[in-house]
DRENDO-1510 file (C-alpha; in Angstrom, 1 decimal, always signed):
<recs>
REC; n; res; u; v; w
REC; 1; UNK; +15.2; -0.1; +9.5 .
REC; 2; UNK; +14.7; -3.4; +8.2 .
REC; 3; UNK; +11.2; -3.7; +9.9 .
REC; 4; UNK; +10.3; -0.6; +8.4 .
REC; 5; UNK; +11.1; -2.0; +4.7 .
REC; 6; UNK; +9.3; -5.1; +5.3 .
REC; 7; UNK; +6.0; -3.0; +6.5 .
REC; 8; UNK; +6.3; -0.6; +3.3 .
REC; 9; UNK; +6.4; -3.5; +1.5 .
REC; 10; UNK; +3.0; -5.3; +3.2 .
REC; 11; UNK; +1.6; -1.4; +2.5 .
REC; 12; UNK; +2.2; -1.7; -1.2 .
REC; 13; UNK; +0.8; -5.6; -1.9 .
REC; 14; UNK; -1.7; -5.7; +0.5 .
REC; 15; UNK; -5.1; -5.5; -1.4 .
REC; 16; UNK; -6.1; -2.5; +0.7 .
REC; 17; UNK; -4.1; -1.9; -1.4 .
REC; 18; UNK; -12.4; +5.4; -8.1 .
REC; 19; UNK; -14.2; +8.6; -9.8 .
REC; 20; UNK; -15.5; +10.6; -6.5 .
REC; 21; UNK; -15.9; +9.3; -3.2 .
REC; 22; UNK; -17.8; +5.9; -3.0 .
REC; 23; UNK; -21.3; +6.1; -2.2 .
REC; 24; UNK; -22.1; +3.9; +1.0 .
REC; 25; UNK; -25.3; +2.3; -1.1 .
REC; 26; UNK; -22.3; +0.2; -2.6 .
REC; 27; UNK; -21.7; -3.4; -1.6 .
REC; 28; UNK; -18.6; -3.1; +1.3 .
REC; 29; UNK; -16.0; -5.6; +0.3 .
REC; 30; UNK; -12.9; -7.7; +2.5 .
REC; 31; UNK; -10.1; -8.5; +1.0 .
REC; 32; UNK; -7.9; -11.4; +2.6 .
REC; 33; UNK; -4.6; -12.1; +1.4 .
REC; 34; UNK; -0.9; -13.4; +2.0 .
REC; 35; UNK; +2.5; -11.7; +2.0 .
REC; 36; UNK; +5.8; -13.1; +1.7 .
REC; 37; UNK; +8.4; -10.8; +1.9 .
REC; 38; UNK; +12.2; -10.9; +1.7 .
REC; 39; UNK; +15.3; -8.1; +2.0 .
REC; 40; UNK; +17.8; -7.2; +4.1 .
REC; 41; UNK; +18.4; -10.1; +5.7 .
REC; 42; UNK; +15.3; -11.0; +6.7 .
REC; 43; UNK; +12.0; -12.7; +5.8 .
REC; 44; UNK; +8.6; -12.9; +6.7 .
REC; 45; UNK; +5.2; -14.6; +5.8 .
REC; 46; UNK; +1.9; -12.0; +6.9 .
REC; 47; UNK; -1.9; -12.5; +6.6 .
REC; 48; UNK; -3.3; -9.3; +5.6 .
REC; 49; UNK; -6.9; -8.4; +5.5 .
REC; 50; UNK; -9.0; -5.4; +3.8 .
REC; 51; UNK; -12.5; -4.1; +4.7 .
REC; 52; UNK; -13.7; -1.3; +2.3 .
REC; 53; UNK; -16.9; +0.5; +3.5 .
REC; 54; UNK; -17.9; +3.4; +1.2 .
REC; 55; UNK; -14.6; +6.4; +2.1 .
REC; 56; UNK; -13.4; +4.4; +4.6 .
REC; 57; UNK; -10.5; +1.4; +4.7 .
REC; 58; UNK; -9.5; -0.5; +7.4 .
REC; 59; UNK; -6.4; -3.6; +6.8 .
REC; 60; UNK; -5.2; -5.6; +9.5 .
REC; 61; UNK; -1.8; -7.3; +9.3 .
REC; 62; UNK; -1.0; -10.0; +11.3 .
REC; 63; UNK; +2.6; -10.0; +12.4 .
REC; 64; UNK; +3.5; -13.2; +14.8 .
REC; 65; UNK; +1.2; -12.7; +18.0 .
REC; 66; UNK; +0.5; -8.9; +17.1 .
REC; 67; UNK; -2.0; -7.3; +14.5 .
REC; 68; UNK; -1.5; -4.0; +13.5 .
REC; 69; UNK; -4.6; -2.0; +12.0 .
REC; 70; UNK; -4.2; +1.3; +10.0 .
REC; 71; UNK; -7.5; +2.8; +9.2 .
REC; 72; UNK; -8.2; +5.7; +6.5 .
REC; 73; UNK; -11.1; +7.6; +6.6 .
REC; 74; UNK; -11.4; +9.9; +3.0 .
REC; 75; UNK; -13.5; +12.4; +4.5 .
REC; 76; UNK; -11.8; +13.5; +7.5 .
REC; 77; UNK; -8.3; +13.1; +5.8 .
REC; 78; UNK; -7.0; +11.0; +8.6 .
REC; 79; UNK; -4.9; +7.8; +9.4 .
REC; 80; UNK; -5.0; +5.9; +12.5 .
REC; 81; UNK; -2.5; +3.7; +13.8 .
REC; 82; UNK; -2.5; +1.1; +16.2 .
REC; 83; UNK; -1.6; -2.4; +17.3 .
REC; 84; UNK; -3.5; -4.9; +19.5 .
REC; 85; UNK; -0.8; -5.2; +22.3 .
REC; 86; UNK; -0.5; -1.2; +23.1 .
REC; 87; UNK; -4.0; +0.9; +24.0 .
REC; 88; UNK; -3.3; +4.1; +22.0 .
REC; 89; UNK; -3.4; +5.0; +19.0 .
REC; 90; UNK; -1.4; +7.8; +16.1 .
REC; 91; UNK; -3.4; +10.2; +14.6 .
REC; 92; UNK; -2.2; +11.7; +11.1 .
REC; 93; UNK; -3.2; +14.3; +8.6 .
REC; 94; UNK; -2.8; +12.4; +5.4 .
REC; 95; UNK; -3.2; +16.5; +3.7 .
REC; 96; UNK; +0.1; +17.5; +5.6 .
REC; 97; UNK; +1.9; +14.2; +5.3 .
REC; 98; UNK; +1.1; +14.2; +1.5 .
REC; 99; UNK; +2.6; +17.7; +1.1 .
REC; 100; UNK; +5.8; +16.7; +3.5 .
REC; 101; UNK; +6.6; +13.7; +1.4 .
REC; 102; UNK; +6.3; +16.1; -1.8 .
REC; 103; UNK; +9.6; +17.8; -0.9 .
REC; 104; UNK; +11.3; +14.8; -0.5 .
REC; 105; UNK; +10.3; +13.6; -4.0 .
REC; 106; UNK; +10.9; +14.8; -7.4 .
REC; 107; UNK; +6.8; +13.4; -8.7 .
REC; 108; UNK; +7.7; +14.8; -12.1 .
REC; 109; UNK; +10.9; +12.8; -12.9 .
REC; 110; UNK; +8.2; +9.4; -12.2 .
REC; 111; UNK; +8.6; +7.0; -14.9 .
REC; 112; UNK; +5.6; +4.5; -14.6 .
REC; 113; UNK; +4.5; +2.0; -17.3 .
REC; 114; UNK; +1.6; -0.9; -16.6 .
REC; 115; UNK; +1.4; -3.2; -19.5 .
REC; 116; UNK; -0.3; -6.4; -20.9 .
REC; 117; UNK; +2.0; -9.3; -20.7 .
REC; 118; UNK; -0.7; -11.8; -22.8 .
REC; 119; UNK; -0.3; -13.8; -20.5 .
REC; 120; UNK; -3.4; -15.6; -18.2 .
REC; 121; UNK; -4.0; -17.8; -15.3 .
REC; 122; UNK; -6.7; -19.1; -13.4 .
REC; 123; UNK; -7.1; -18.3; -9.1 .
REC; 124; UNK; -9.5; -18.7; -7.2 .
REC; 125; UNK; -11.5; -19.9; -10.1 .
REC; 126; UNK; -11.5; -16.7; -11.9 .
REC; 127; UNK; -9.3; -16.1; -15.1 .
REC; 128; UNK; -6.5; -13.1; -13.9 .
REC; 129; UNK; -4.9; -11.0; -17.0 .
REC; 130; UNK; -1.2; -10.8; -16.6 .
REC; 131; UNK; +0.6; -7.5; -16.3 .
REC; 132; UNK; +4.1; -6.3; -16.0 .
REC; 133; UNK; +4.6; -3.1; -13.6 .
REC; 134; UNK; +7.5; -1.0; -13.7 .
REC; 135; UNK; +8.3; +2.1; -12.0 .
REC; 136; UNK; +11.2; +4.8; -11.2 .
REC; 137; UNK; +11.1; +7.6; -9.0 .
REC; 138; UNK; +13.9; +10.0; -7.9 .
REC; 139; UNK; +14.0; +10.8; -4.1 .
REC; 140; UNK; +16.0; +11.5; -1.5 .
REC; 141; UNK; +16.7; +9.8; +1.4 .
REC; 142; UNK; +16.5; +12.1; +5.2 .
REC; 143; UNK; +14.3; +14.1; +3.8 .
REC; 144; UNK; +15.1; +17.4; +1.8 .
REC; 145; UNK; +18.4; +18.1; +0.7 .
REC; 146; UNK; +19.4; +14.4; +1.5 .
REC; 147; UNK; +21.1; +11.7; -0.2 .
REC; 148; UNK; +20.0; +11.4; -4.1 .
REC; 149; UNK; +18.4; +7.7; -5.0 .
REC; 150; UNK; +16.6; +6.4; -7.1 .
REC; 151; UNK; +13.7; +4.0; -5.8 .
REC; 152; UNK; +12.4; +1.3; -8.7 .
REC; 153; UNK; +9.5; -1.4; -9.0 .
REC; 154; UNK; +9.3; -3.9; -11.1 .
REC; 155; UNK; +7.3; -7.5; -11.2 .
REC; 156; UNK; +4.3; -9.3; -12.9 .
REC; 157; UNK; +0.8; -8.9; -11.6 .
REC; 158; UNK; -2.8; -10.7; -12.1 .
REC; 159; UNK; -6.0; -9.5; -12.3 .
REC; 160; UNK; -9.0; -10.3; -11.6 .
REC; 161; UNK; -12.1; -8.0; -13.5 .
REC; 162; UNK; -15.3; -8.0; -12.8 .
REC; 163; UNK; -15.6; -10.0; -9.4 .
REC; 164; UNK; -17.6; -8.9; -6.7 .
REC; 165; UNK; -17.1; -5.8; -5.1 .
REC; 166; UNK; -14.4; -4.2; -7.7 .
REC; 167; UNK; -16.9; -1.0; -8.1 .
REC; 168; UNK; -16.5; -0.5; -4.8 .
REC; 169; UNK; -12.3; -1.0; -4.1 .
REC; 170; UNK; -11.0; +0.9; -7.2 .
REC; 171; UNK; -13.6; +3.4; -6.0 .
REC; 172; UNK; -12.0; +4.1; -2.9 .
REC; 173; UNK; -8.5; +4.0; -4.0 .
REC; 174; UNK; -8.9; +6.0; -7.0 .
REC; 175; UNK; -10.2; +8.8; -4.3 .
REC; 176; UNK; -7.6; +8.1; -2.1 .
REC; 177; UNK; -4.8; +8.9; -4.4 .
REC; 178; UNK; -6.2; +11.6; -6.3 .
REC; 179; UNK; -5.8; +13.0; -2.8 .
REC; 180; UNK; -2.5; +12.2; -2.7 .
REC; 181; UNK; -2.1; +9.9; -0.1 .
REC; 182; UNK; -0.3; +6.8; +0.2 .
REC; 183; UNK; -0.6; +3.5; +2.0 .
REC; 184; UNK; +2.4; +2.7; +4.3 .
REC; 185; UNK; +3.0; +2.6; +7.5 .
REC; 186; UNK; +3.5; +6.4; +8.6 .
REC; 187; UNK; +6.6; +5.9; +10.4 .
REC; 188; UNK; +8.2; +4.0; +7.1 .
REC; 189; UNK; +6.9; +6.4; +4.6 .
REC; 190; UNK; +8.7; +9.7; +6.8 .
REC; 191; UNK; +12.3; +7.2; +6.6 .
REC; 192; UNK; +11.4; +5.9; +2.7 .
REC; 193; UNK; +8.8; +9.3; +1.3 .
REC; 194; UNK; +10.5; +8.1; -2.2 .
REC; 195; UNK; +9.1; +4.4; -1.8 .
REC; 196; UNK; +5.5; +5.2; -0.1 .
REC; 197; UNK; +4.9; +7.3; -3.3 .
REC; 198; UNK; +5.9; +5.3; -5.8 .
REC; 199; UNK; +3.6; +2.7; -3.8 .
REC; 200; UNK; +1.0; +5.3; -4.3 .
REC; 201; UNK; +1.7; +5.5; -7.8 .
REC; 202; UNK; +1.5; +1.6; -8.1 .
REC; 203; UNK; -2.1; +2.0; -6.5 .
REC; 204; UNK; -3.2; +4.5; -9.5 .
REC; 205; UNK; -1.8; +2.1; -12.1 .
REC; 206; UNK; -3.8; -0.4; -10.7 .
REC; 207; UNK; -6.8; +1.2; -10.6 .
REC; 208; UNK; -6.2; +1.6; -14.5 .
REC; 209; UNK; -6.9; -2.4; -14.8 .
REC; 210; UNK; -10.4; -2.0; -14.0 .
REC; 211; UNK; -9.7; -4.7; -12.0 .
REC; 212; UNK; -8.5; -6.6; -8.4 .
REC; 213; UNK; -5.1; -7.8; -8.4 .
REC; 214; UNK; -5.0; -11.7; -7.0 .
REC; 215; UNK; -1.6; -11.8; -7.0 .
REC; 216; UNK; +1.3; -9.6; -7.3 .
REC; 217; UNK; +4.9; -9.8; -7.7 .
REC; 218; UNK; +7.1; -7.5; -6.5 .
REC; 219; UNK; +11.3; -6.7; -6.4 .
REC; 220; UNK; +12.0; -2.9; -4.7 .
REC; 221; UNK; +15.9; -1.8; -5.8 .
REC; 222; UNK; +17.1; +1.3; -4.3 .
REC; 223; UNK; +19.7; +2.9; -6.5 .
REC; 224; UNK; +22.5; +5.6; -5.9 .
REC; 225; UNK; +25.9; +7.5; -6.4 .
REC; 226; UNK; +29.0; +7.6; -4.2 .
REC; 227; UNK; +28.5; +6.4; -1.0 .
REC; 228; UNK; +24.7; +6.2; -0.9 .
REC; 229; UNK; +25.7; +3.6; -4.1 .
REC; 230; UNK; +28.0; +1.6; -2.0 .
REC; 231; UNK; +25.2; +1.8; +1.0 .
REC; 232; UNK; +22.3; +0.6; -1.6 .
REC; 233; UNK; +24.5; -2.0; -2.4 .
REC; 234; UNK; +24.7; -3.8; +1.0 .
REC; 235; UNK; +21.1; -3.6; +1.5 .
REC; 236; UNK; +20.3; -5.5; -1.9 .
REC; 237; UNK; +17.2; -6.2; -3.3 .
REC; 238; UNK; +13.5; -6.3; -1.7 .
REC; 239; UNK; +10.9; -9.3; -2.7 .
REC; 240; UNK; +7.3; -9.4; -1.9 .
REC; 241; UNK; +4.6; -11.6; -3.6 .
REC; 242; UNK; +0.7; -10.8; -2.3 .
REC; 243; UNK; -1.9; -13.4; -3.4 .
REC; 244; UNK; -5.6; -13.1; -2.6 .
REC; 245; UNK; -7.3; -15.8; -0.8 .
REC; 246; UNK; -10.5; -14.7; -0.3 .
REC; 247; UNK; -13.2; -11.6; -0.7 .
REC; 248; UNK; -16.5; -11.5; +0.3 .
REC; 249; UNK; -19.0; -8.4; -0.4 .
REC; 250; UNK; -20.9; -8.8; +3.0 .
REC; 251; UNK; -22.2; -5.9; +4.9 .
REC; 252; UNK; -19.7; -4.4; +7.5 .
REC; 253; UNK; -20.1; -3.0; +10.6 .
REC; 254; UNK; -19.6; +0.9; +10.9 .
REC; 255; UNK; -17.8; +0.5; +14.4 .
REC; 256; UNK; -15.4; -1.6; +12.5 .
REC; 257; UNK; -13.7; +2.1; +10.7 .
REC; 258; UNK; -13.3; +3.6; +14.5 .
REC; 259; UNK; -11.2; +3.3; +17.1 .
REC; 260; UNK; -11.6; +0.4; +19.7 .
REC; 261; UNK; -12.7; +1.7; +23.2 .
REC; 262; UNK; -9.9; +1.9; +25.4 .
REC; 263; UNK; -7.7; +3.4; +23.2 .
REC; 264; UNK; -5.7; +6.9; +23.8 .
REC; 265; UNK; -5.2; +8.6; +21.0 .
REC; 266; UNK; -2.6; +10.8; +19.9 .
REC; 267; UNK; -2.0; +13.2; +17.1 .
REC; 268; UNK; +1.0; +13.2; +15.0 .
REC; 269; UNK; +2.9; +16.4; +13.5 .
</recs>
């Protein structure tokens, strides 16, 4: 469980993490970035990477000796998940995952606000425009007709407008989430569909920016009634903070969005 957590949390900061589909004349971009993450007892420091090629994403998370890719591809509508230690592979339909997690999740109750803070701040050598993100979102937890909770987001965010290859990544996650889909790791989005949406719905707020976030703050509290409060409680707060520290706009290679020879694959209901 507290893996899990921690991997929903490296789904929502990592700048993988639009409009119509991209067109592949655009520039590809990679994103490299850190995440520090805290909650539940445990802590951990990841380097995340990005590559953006037209309707396709691929990130890369390196966790201790193992790096676990998760690769998106818009016009198939599929997510494929794999690590570099095992030689296969999970195949999802991010249409039927989308619609699963929607009966798990009350979308309409979302409470969402993205705002100016006035503040600024300099990173990488480019001036970042401070916001602050907020967002609630009732759910359930096991799925319909589980426990009630509520899932909120809150923390300051930077970005970056007008760098290189910006077209390019709101492009694809714009498309992505008018879809409907979201970005965690499959097997913590079916525990947590309440927190993989409303890390969807930070993605669409983001794209509202018009910008790159460079660095991101972020505290996850899960809220409750009864014995799901006194549950919550115990499992206090989650922290994550993402900062960028690099991206570069050269050309990617298309083998780079497919599945590494060798690998079994195997599709996921």
């Amino acid at each position: 469980m507290k893996r899990l957590v921690l991997v929903a949390l490296v789904a929502l900061l990592s700048p993988a993490s639009p409009v119509s589909l991209v067109s592949s004349a655009f520039a590809d971009v990679t994103v490299k970035s850190t995440i520090a993450g805290r909650g539940m007892g445990t802590s951990s420091t990841l380097l995340s990477t990005t590559f953006v090629k037209g309707s396709k994403m691929r990130n890369d998370v390196v966790m201790g000796d193992t790096t676990r890719t998760t690769i998106f591809d818009l016009d198939t509508q599929k997510m494929i998940s794999f690590d570099s230690k095992k030689k296969e592979a999970d195949v999802y339909d991010m249409q039927k995952m989308s619609e699963d997690m929607t009966r798990s999740v009350q979308v309409s109750e979302m409470k969402a606000s993205l705002k100016p803070n006035g503040k600024t701040k300099e990173l990488l050598g480019k001036s970042a425009t401070g916001y602050d993100l907020t967002i609630s979102l009732p759910a359930t937890m096991g799925g319909a007709g589980g426990m009630k909770m509520i899932v909120n987001l809150e923390g300051p965010l930077w970005i970056v407008k007008g760098a290189p290859g910006t077209a390019e990544y709101l492009g694809f996650y714009k498309a992505a989430v008018d879809k409907g889909w979201f970005f965690s790791d499959p097997r913590a989005a079916k525990a947590q569909p309440g927190q993989a949406r409303a890390m969807a719905e930070v993605q669409r707020q983001l794209a509202s920016t018009g910008g790159i976030p460079y660095e991101q703050q972020t505290t996850v509290t899960l809220t409750g009634d009864g014995a799901m409060a006194e549950m919550l409680a115990k499992m206090g707060n989650l922290t994550s903070t993402m900062t960028v520290t690099g991206i570069e706009t050269a050309t990617l290679a298309a083998d780079l969005f497919t599945l590494p020879a060798g690998y079994k694959m195997k599709e996921q209901k």
